[in-house]
C-alpha positions as CSV (number, residue, x, y, z in Angstrom):
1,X,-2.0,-6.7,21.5
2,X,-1.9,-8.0,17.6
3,X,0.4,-5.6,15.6
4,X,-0.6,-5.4,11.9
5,X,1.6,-4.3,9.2
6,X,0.1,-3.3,5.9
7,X,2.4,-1.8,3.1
8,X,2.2,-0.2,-0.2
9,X,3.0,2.8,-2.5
10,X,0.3,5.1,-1.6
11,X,0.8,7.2,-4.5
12,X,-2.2,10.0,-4.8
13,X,-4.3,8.7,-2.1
14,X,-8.0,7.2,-2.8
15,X,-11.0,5.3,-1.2
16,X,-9.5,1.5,-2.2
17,X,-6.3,2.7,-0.1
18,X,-8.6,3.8,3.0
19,X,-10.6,0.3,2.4
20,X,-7.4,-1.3,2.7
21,X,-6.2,0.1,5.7
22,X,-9.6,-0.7,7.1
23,X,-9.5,-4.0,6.2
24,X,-6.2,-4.3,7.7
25,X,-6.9,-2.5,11.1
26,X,-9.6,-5.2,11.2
27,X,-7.2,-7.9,11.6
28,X,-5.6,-6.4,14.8
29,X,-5.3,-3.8,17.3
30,X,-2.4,-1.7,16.4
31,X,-1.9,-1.0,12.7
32,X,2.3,0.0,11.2
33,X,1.6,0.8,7.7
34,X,5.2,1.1,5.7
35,X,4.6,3.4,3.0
36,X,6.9,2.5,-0.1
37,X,10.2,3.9,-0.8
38,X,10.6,6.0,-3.4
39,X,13.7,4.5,-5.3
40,X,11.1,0.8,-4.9
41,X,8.3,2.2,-6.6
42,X,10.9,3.7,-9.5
43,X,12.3,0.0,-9.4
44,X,8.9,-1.9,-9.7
45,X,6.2,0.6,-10.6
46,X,6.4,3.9,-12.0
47,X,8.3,7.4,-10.9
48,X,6.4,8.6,-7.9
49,X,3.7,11.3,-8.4
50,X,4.6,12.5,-4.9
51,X,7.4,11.6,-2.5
52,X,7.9,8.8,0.0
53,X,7.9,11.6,2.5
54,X,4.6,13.5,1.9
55,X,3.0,9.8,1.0
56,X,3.4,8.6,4.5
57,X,2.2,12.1,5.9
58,X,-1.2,11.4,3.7
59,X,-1.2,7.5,5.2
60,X,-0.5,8.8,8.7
61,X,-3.6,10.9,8.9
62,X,-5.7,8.0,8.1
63,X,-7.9,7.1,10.9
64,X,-7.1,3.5,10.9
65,X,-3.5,3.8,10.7
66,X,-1.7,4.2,14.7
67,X,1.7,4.4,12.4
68,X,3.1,4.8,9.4
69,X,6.9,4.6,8.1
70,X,9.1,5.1,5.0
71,X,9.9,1.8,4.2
72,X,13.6,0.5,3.2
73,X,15.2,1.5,-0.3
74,X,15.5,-1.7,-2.3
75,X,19.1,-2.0,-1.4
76,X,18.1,-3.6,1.6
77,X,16.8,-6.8,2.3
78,X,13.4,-7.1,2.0
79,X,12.7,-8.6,5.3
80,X,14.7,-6.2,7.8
81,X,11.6,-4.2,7.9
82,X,9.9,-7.3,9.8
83,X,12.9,-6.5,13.0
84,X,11.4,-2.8,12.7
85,X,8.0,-3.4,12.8
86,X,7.8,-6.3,14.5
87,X,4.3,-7.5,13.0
88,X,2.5,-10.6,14.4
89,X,0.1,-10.4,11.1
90,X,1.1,-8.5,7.4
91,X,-2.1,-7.4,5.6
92,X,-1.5,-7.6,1.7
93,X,-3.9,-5.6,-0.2
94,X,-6.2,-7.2,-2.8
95,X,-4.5,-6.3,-6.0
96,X,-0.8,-6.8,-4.5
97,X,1.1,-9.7,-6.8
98,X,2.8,-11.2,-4.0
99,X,2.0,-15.0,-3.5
100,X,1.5,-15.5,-0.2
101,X,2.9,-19.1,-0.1
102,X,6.2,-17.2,-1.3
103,X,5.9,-14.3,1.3
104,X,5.4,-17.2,4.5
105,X,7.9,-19.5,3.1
106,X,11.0,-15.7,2.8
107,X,9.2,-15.2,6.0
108,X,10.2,-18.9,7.6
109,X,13.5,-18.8,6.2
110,X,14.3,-15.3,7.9
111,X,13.3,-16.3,10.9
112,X,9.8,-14.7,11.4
113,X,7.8,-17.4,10.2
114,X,5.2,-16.8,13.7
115,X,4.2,-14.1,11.2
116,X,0.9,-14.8,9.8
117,X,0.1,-13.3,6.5
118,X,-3.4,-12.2,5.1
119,X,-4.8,-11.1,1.7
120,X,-7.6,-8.7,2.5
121,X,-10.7,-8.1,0.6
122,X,-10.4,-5.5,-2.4
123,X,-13.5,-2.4,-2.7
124,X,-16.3,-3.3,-4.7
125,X,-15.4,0.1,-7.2
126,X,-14.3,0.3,-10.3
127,X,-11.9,3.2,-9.5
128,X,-10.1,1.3,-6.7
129,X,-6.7,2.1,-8.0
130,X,-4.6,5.2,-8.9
131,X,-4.2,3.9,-12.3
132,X,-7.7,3.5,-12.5
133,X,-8.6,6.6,-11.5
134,X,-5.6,8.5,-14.2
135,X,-7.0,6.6,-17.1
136,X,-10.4,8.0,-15.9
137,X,-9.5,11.9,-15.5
138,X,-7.5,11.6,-18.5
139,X,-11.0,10.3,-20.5
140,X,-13.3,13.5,-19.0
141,X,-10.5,16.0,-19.2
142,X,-11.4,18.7,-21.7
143,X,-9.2,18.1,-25.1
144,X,-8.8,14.8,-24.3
145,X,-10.2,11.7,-26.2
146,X,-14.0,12.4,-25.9
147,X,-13.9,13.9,-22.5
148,X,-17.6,15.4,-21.4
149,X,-16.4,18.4,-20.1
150,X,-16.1,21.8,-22.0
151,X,-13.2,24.3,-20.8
152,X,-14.1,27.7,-19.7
């Protein structure tokens, strides 16, 4: 049995999310996915659009995904969720920053470096990402700059 951990924010839900998950699940046979916390998105993103709470509720109900937990607030070390989960591969997503040479060697020095670690392939669509798919609702909303759409 191949446990596969995937993690990320989640916030307002969309098709390169579910490809990711995919992807993961692909790589294994059970799939944890750790859903952001709240107070870590605030201190490397953006303030949440939905809670931490309702975000893994959404991710649970994703086909691919057999789990899916809150993940630690950024007081805690990074790598204690590896003890929880107990992954034997972490899926990073496409557009995730994290240099995987950086992630195995944190990984090594924390003791879990059996861990293998994967970049999976990103969704061939342009509105793969939440930010993405803002900036695109806020260009066809009505009053906004240009947007197609006429209010009723």
């Amino acid at each position: 049995m191949v446990r596969v951990m995937a993690v990320g924010v989640f916030d307002l839900l969309h098709a390169g999310h579910l490809h990711y998950v995919e992807q993961a699940k692909s790589l294994g046979d059970e799939l944890v996915v750790v859903v952001a916390h709240d107070d870590t998105v605030r201190n490397q993103k953006h303030e949440p659009i939905t809670t931490h709470e309702l975000r893994r509720r959404m991710v649970a109900g994703l086909k691919p995904v057999d789990e899916a937990i809150v993940g630690n607030p950024p007081s805690t070390p990074i790598f204690d969720i590896l003890d929880v989960v107990k992954p034997d591969v972490v899926a990073l997503g496409y557009d995730q920053k994290h240099s995987i040479d950086s992630i195995r060697a944190g990984m090594q020095e924390h003791g879990h470096g059996n861990i293998e670690v994967i970049r999976v392939e990103g969704l061939s669509d342009d509105l793969d990402g939440t930010r993405k798919i803002i900036s695109r609702i806020l260009d066809l909303w009505p009053g906004s700059q240009g947007g197609p759409y006429e209010e009723d």
